[in-house]
C-alpha positions in Angstrom: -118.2 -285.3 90.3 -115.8 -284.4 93.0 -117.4 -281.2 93.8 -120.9 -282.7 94.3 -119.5 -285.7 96.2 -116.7 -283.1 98.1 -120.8 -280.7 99.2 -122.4 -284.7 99.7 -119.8 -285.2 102.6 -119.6 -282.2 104.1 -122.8 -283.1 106.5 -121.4 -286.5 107.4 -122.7 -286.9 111.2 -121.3 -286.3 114.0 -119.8 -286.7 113.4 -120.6 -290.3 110.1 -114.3 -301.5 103.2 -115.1 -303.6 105.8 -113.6 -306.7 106.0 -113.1 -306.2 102.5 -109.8 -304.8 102.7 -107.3 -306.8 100.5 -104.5 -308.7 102.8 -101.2 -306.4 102.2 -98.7 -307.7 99.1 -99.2 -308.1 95.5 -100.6 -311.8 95.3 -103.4 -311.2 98.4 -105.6 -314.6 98.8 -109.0 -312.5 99.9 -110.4 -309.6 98.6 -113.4 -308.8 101.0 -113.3 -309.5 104.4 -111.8 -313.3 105.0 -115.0 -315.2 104.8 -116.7 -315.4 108.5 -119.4 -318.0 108.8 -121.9 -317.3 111.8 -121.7 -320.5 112.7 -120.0 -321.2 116.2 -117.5 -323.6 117.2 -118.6 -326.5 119.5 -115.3 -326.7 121.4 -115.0 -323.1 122.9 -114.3 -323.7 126.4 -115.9 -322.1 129.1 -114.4 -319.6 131.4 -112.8 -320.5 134.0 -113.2 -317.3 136.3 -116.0 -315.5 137.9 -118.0 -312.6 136.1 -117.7 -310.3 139.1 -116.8 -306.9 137.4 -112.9 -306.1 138.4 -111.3 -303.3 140.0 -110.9 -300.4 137.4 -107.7 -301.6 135.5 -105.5 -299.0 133.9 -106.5 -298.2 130.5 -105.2 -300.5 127.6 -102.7 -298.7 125.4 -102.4 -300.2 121.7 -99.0 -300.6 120.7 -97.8 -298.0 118.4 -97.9 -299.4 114.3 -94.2 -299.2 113.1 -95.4 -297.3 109.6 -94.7 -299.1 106.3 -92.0 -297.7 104.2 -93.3 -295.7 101.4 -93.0 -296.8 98.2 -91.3 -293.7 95.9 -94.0 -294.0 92.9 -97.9 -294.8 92.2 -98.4 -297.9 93.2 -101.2 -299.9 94.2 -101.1 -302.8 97.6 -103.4 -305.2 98.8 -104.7 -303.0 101.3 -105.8 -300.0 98.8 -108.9 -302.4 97.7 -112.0 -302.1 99.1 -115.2 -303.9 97.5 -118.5 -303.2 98.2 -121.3 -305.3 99.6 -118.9 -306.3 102.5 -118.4 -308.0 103.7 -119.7 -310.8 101.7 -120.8 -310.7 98.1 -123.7 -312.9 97.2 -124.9 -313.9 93.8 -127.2 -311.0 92.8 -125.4 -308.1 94.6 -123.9 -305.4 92.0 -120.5 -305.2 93.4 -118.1 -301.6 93.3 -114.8 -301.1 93.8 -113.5 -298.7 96.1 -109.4 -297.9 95.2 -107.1 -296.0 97.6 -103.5 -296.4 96.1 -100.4 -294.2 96.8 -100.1 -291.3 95.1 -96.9 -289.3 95.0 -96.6 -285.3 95.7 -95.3 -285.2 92.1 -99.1 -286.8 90.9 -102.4 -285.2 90.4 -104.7 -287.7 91.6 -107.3 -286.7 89.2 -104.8 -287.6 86.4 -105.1 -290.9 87.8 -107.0 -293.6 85.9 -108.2 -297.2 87.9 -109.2 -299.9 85.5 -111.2 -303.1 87.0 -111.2 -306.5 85.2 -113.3 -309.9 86.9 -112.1 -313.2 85.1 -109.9 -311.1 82.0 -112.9 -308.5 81.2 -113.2 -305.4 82.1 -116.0 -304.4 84.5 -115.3 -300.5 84.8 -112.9 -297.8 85.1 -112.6 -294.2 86.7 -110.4 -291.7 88.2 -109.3 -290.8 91.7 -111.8 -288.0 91.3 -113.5 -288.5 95.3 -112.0 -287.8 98.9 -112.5 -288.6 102.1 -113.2 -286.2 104.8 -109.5 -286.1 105.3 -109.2 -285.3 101.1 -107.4 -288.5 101.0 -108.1 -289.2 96.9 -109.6 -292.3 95.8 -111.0 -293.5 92.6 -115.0 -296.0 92.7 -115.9 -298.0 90.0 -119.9 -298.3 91.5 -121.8 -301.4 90.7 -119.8 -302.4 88.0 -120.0 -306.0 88.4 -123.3 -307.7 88.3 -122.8 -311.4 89.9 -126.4 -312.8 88.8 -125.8 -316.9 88.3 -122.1 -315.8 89.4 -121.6 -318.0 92.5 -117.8 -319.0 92.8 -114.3 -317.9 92.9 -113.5 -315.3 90.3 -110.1 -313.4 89.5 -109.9 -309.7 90.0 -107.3 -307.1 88.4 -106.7 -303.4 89.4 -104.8 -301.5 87.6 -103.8 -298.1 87.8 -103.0 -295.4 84.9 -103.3 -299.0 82.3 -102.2 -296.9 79.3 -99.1 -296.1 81.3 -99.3 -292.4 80.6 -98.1 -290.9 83.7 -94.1 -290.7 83.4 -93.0 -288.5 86.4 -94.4 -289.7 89.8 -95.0 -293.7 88.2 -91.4 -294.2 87.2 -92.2 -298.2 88.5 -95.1 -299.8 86.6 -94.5 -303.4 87.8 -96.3 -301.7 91.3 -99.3 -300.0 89.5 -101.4 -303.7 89.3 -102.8 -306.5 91.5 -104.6 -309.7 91.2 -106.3 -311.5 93.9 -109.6 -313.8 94.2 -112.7 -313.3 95.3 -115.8 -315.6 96.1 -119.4 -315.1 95.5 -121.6 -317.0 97.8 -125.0 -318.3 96.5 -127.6 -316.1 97.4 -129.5 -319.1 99.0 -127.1 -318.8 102.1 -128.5 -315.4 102.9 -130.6 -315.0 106.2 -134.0 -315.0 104.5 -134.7 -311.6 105.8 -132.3 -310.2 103.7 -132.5 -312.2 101.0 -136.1 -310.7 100.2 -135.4 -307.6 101.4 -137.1 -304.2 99.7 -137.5 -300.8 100.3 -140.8 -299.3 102.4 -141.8 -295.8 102.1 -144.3 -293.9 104.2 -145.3 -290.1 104.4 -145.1 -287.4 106.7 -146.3 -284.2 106.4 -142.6 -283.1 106.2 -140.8 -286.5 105.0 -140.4 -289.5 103.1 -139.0 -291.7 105.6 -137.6 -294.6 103.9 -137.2 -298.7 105.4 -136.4 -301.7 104.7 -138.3 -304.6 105.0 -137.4 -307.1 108.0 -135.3 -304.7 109.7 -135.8 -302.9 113.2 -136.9 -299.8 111.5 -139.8 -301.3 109.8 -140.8 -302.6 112.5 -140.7 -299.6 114.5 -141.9 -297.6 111.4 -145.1 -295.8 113.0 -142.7 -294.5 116.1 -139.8 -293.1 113.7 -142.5 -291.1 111.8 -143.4 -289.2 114.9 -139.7 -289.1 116.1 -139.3 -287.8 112.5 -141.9 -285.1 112.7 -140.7 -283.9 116.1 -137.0 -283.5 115.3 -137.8 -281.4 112.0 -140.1 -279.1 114.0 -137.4 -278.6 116.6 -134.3 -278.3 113.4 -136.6 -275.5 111.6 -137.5 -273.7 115.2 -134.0 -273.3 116.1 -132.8 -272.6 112.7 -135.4 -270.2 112.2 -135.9 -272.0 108.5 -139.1 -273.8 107.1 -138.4 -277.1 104.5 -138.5 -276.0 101.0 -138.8 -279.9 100.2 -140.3 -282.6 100.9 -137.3 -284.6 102.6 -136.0 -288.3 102.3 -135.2 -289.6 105.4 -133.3 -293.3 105.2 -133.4 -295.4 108.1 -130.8 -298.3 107.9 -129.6 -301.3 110.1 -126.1 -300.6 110.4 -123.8 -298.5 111.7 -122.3 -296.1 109.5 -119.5 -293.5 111.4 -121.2 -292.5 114.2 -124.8 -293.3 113.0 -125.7 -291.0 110.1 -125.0 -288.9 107.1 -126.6 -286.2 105.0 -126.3 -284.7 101.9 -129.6 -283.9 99.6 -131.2 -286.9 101.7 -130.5 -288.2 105.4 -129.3 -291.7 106.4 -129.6 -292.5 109.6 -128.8 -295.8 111.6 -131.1 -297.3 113.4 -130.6 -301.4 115.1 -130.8 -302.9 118.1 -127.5 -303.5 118.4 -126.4 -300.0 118.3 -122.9 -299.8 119.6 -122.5 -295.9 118.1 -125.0 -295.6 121.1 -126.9 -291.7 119.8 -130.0 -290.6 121.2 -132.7 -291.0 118.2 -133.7 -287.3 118.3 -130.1 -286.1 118.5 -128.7 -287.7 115.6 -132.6 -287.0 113.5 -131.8 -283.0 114.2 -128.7 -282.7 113.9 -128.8 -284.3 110.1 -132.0 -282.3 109.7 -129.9 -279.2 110.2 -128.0 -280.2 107.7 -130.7 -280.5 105.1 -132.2 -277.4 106.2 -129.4 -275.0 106.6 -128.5 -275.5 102.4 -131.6 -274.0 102.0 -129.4 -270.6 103.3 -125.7 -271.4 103.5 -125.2 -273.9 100.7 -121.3 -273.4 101.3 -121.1 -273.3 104.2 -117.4 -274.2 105.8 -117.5 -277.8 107.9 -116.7 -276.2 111.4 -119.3 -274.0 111.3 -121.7 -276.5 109.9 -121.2 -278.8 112.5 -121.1 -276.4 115.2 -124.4 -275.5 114.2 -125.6 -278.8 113.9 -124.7 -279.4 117.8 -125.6 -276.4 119.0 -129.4 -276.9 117.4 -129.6 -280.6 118.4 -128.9 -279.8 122.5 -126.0 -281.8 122.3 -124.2 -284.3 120.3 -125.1 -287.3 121.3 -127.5 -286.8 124.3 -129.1 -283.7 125.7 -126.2 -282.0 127.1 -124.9 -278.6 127.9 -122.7 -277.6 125.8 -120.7 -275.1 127.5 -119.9 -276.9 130.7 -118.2 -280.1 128.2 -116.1 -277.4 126.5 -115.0 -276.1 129.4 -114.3 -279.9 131.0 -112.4 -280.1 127.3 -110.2 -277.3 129.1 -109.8 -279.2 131.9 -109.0 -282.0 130.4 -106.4 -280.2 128.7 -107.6 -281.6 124.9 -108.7 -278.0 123.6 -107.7 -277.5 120.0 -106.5 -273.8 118.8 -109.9 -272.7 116.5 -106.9 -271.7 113.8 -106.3 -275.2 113.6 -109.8 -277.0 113.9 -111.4 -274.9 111.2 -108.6 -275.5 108.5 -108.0 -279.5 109.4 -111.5 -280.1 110.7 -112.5 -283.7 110.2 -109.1 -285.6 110.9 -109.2 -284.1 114.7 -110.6 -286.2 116.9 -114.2 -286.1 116.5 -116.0 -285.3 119.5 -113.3 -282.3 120.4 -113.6 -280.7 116.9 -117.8 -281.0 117.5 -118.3 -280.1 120.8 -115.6 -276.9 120.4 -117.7 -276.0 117.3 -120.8 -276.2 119.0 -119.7 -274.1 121.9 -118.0 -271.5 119.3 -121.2 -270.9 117.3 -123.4 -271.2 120.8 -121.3 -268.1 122.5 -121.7 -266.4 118.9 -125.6 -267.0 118.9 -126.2 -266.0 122.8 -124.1 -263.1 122.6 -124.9 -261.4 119.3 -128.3 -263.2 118.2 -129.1 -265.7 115.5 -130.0 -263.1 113.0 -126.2 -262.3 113.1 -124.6 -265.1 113.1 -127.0 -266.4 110.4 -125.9 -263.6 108.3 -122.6 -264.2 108.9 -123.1 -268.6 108.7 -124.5 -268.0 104.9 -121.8 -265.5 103.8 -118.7 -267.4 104.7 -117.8 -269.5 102.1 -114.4 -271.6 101.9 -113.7 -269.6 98.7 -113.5 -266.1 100.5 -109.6 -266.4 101.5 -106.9 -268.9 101.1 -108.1 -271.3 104.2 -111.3 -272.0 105.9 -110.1 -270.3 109.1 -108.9 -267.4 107.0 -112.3 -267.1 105.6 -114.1 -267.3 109.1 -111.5 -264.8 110.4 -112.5 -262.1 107.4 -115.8 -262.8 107.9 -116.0 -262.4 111.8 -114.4 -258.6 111.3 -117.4 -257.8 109.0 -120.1 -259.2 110.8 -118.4 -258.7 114.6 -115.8 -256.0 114.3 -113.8 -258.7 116.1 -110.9 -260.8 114.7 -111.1 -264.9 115.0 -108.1 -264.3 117.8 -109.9 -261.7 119.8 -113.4 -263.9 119.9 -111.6 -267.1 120.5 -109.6 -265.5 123.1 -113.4 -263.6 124.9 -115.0 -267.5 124.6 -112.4 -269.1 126.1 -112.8 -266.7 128.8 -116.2 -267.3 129.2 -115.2 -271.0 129.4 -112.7 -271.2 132.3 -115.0 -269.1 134.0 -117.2 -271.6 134.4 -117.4 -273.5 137.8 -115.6 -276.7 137.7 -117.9 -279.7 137.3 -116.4 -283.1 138.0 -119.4 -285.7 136.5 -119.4 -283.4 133.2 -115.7 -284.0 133.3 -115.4 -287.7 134.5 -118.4 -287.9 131.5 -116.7 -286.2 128.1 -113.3 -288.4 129.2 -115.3 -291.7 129.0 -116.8 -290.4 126.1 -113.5 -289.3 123.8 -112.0 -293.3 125.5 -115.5 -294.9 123.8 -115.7 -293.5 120.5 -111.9 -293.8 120.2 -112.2 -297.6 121.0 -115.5 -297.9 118.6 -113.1 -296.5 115.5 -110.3 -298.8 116.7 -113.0 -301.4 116.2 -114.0 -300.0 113.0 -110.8 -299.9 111.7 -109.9 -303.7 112.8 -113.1 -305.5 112.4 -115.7 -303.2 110.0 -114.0 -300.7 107.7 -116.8 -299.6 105.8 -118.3 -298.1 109.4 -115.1 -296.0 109.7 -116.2 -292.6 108.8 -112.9 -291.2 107.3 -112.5 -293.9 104.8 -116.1 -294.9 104.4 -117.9 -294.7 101.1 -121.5 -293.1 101.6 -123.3 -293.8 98.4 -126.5 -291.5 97.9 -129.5 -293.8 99.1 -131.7 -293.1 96.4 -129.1 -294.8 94.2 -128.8 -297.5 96.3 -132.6 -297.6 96.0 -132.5 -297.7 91.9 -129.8 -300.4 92.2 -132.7 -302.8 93.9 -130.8 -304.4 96.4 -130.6 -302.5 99.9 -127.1 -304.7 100.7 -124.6 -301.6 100.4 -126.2 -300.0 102.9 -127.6 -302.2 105.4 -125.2 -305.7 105.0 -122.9 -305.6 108.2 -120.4 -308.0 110.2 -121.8 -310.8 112.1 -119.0 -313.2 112.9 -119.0 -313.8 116.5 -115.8 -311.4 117.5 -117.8 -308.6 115.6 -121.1 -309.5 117.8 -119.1 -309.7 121.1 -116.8 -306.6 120.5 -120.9 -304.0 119.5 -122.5 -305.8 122.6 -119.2 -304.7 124.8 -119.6 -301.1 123.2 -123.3 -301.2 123.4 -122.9 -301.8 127.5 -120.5 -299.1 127.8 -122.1 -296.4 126.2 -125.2 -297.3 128.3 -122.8 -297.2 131.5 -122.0 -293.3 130.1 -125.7 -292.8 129.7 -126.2 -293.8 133.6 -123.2 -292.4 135.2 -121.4 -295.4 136.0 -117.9 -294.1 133.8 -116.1 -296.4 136.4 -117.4 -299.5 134.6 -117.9 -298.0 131.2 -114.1 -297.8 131.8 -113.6 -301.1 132.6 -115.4 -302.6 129.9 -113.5 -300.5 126.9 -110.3 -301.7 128.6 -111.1 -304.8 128.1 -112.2 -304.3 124.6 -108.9 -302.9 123.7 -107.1 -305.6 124.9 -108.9 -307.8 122.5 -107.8 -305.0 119.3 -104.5 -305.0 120.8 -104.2 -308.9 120.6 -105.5 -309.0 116.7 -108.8 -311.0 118.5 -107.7 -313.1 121.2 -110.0 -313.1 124.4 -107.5 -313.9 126.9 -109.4 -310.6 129.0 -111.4 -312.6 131.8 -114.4 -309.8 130.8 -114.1 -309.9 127.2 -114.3 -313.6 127.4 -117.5 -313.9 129.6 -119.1 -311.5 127.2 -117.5 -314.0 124.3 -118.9 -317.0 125.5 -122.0 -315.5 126.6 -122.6 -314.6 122.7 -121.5 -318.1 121.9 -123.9 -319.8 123.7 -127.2 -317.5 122.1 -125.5 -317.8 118.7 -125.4 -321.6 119.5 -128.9 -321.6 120.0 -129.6 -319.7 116.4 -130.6 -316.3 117.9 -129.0 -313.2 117.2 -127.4 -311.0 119.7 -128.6 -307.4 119.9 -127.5 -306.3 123.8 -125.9 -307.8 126.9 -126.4 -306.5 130.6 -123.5 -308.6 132.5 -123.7 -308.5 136.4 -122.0 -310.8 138.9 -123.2 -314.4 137.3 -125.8 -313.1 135.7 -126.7 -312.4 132.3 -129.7 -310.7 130.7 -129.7 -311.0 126.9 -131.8 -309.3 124.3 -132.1 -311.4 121.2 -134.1 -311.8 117.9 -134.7 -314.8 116.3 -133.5 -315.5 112.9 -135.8 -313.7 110.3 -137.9 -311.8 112.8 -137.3 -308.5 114.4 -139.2 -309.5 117.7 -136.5 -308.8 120.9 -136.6 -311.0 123.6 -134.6 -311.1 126.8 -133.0 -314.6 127.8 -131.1 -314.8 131.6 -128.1 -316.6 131.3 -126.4 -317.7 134.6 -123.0 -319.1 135.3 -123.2 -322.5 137.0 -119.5 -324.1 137.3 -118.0 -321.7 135.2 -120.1 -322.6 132.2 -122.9 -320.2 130.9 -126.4 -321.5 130.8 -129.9 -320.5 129.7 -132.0 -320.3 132.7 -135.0 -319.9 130.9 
């Protein structure tokens, strides 16, 4: 199991919980994200200041967590729980549980046992047989409670190794269980949309591509089968490497790590209120590369495979050259030694470890040819020397005649002797401030997004389980709509140069994180009360453009995927519909 799940992972995007983290302590009162209604307060006062963009501000720093002591045994805390739908569970959902508990050096997590009981029966057990990206272990018990006619509070119990037959490592037992509540909602209170939601396919000559009712990609599904054509035409040209398959593609309306994952099938998110902010055709080929290229190099090692995946999409997240934003990573002084990346890939920060891949395998392919470096892409395997960037190094002197050192040290080269481009630089640092800011968010506000920690079921089991909620069900409390739409207008600022205001905005969304929620930011509280007064109105909030005292709003209605762009004005220093 953790072999195919360890190969599942490996193509998480760009690179690819929630609320339903447990409060800390053994007697937690929540177990999914405490309960937040939609429904907006009537006595949020309006702000009191103008909505004039201010003076670039000097970027928020978020005060440093003091780390919790370690406890010296297995033992399992509030916050190791995750439960899935989140961050809600309605009657009808089949509910898993996601356990991430201590484990000592002195414990194989494998030997590890987690045992779920709802209301004194057991629902399920397993073993801490998955990781993360980061090989953190962790142990699922997938839809193992069915809450049909289930509506209510219920008592949970986790407990780990139950039989108690781990000695050395778990000398403490008293810390190996917890017990905490958790509420089922009556189906009836979800948006109708969802709440008849099912699963669309249509055909391609290449795909399946795969919808769900009521959502933005089903209503956009006639586009996204042409977007889908055209970015597998352009993955197979560059890889060189027609489909074997016919492929699933999964489009869903919520953001998952950075907008996508792929395995044997693709996922890929697509809403209007995007805040991971990926060009369509960037994200579509990049996964696609990583569909295609197991047709080849089935183990192939995660730097390479994601260098790849860059380097044949044009760019990460937009069309972008590749070498000029490695070389601003120079400037910028963020470079990462290639020893390093390759053998701790995923835990370094994202874009740096992708972009540096891509420009490693792009001065590979334009110097020596793909033939080559295909060769060499399929033959290097994790298992030919004791680390990954042992194995790329051994590999590099059979297909190159050139150490990992002596390339790295020729690339770099070819880097710094690039000219010096300030808008790619003043770009790639807005970038690396936005997606740091977006996990932060994640993190806070909508765990199962994070991509470290997230679980990425397989879609076609989702599918079988006939409920699309585990992979499309997403935060909609008002700090949750105002912190996207904040991200959203930044990225968009990135997109049109403007990294001064992009800048300004993130700022202010960190001073929200960094105040556990409170909008006492001037910005973040016009975009706040903006949001409050559409949610007040019952429409749903897919993008803000804020100017001066003027708003224009992009919003659907509820149970309808039609956008539709209200101006808000402030008139004094209250935000009005003007239309």
């Amino acid at each position: 199991m953790y072999k195919r799940h360890a190969i599942f992972l490996l193509a998480f995007l760009l690179l690819v919980g929630c609320n339903s983290v447990v409060g800390v302590g053994t007697t937690p009162t929540l177990t999914q994200a405490p309960v937040e209604s939609t429904a907006v307060p009537t006595d949020l006062p309006a702000s009191p200041v103008p909505t004039v963009m201010p003076e670039p501000a000097v970027t928020a720093v978020l005060p440093t967590p003091v780390p919790t002591p370690l406890p010296p045994d297995l033992s399992i805390t509030g916050d190791s729980v995750f439960i899935y739908p989140a961050p809600q569970i309605y009657t009808g959902d089949k509910v898993s549980f996601q356990v991430r508990p201590y484990i000592p050096p002195t414990v194989n997590p494998d030997d590890v046992t987690i045992t779920v009981f709802v209301d004194g029966l057991e629902v399920g057990s397993s073993v801490l047989n998955d990781r993360d990206l980061d090989q953190s272990p962790y142990g699922l018990v997938k839809w193992a409670w069915e809450t049909s006619n289930r509506a209510g509070s219920h008592q949970v119990q986790v407990f780990l190794d139950l039989n108690d037959t781990i000695q050395i490592g778990d000398e403490n037992p008293n810390n190996n269980q917890i017990s905490f509540p958790i509420v089922v909602y009556d189906r009836g209170q979800l948006p109708l949309a969802e709440a008849n939601a099912t699963w669309v396919m249509a055909e391609t000559n290449c795909c399946r591509v795969h919808v769900v009712s009521g959502t933005a990609a089903y209503r956009d599904l006639p586009e996204l089968l042409v977007e889908v054509e055209t970015a597998v035409q352009q993955a197979a040209n560059r890889l060189n490497e027609t489909p074997q398959r016919t492929l699933d593609i999964y489009f869903i309306d919520r953001v998952i790590g950075q907008g996508g994952y792929a395995g044997s099938e693709l996922v890929v998110s697509y809403l209007d209120r995007d805040y991971a902010g990926i060009e369509l055709h960037q994200i579509l080929v990049h996964e696609l590369v990583h569909l295609l290229d197991q047709q080849f190099a089935p183990q192939r090692i995660s730097f390479l495979a994601e260098g790849v995946a860059v380097w044949a999409s044009d760019g990460h997240y937009k069309p972008e050259d590749i070498d000029q934003r490695a070389a601003a990573l120079l400037e910028l002084d963020r470079s990462v030694p290639l020893n390093d990346l390759i053998n701790d890939f995923y835990p370094v920060q994202h874009e740096i470890g992708y972009l540096q891949a891509a420009s490693f395998v792009k001065y590979l392919v334009d110097n020596f040819g793909w033939t080559r470096f295909r060769d060499f892409y399929s033959s290097a395997t994790i298992d030919d020397a004791a680390t990954p960037a042992q194995a790329v190094d051994m590999n590099l002197q059979i297909y190159y005649n050139q150490t990992l050192a002596q390339i790295e040290a020729e690339w770099l080269a070819y880097l710094n002797g690039l000219p010096w481009d300030e808008a790619v630089v003043s770009d790639l640092e807005t970038t690396l401030y936005l997606y740091d800011t977006m996990r932060t968010y994640q993190q806070q506000y909508d765990p199962a997004a994070y991509f470290l920690t997230a679980w990425l079921p397989y879609p076609s089991e989702v599918r079988q389980t006939g409920t699309p909620a585990d992979l499309t069900r997403h935060p909609e409390a008002e700090i949750n709509v105002t912190l996207e739409v904040m991200l959203q207008a930044a990225g968009q600022n990135i997109l049109d140069g403007d990294f001064n205001r992009a800048s300004v905005i993130l700022d202010s969304v960190n001073r929200v994180l960094a105040t556990n929620g409170s909008f006492q930011d001037p910005l973040a509280e016009n975009y706040r009360n903006i949001v409050h007064v559409a949610l007040s109105k019952n429409y749903q909030v897919q993008r803000v453009n804020l100017s001066g005292e003027q708003a224009d709003v992009w919003v659907t209605e509820a149970n309808s995927t039609l956008l539709t762009r209200l101006t808000l004005t402030m008139q004094n220093h209250e935000w009005l519909l003007a239309n």
